[in-house]
C-alpha positions, 0 to 999 in steps of 0.5 A: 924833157925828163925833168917834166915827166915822173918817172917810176920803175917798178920792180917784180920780185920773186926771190931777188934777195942775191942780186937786188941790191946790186940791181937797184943801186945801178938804177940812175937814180938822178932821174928817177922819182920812184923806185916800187917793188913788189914781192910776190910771195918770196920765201926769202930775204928778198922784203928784208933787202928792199927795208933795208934799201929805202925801197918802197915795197909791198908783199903779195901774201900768196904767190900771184905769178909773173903777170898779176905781179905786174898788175900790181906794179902798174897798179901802184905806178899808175896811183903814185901818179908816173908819167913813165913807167919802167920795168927792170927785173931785180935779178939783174940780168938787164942793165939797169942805165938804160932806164936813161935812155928809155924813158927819153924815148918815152918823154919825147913822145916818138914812142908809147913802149920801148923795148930793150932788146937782147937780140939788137947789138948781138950781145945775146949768146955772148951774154950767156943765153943759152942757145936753146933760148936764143933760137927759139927767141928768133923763131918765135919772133920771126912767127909773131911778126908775120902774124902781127904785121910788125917787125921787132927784134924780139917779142920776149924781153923782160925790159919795158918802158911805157907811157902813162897813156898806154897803161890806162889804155891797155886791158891788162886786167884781163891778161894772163897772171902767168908769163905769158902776160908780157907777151899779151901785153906787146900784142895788145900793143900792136893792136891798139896802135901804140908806138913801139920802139928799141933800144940795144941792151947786153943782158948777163946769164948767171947762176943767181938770176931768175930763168924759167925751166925748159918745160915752162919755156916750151908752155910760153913759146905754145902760148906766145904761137897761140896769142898771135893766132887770136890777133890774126883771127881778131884782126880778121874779125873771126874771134873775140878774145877775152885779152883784146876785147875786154876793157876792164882797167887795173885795179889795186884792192887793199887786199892784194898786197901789203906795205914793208 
């Protein structure tokens, strides 16, 4: 079945010139067509390390953030013509054989997203994750599956494999460029009913891998909260909000990136 489909992972990079190369050659690449990367503005060694790896790269000119680096990514999966797109952060936290196993989920077409979760498989504190992390990870994923009416291990891993289908179908022009974005993205999701599963994946803490600060956490975890009250309230029909509403597709202009 994987045979049949083009699988592409892309890469958002801020800063990955330490743990890049050792990320990029775990990816299996026997069953991947396409490897993208986008750097969003890095100010180090990070563009030097994808030449050199063969990596097929381009560069935001000015910092976008988390969420427009994806806008691009998808962008650039979606015109390179990926059936199967996965997201693998190059810090390498996340184990990046697991692109395997993703994407038959996808390629059987039993699930639209799946997930690779920290919190199945319990390897998360045993990982590194600070404990701080791991208990605002279950509160805020026990809130957000009662708000939404779903019941995921977790709404906050970076680790993601979608469908063609859902990336042109989700308005994720209208998302956040900010982290919140992936969280915006799984809540649209639920809304537009695709199919979401999970996969258990160990996940390593280290001092070269990319960790937002504590405040910029507390901001997240405000609007993690927030982003699945707008869903109730959507749900409901009392409120229109710009990311479930809106249904401006992605788009790439020249001037959003450019080429290694």
């Amino acid at each position: 079945m994987l045979h049949q489909k083009k699988i592409a992972v892309v890469m958002p990079a801020y800063h990955a010139e330490k743990t890049l190369e050792d990320c990029y050659r775990a990816i299996p690449h026997e069953i991947v067509d396409t490897v993208l990367l986008v750097d969003d503005a890095s100010s180090d060694a990070t563009m030097a390390v994808a030449e050199k790896l063969g990596i097929r790269a381009v560069r935001h000119p000015q910092n976008r953030g988390y969420g427009g680096n994806q806008k691009t990514c998808y962008s650039l999966a979606l015109a390179d013509q990926a059936d199967i797109v996965v997201m693998l952060h190059p810090d390498y936290q996340y184990d990046p054989r697991l692109i395997t196993a993703m994407a038959a989920m996808i390629a059987s077409g039993v699930y639209e997203v799946v997930l690779g979760s920290r919190i199945l498989g319990k390897t998360a504190l045993s990982g590194g994750m600070p404990l701080y992390k791991y208990v605002s990870n279950r509160i805020l994923t026990f809130a957000q599956n009662v708000l939404l009416g779903t019941k995921l291990s977790e709404f906050h891993s970076g680790y993601r494999a979608f469908s063609r289908r859902v990336l042109e179908t989700l308005p994720l022009a209208a998302n956040s460029d900010d982290f919140i974005f992936d969280n915006q993205m799984l809540v649209q999701a639920v809304a537009f009913d695709a199919t979401i599963g999970e996969v258990s994946c160990p996940t390593r803490y280290f001092p070269e891998a990319s960790q937002i600060s504590f405040r910029r956490s507390v901001r997240y975890g405000i609007g993690v909260l927030w982003t699945s009250v707008l869903f109730r309230l959507w749900k409901w029909k009392l409120a229109k909000p710009r990311f479930l509403s809106n249904q401006e597709g992605l788009r790439l202009s020249p001037m959003n990136a450019s080429s290694a």
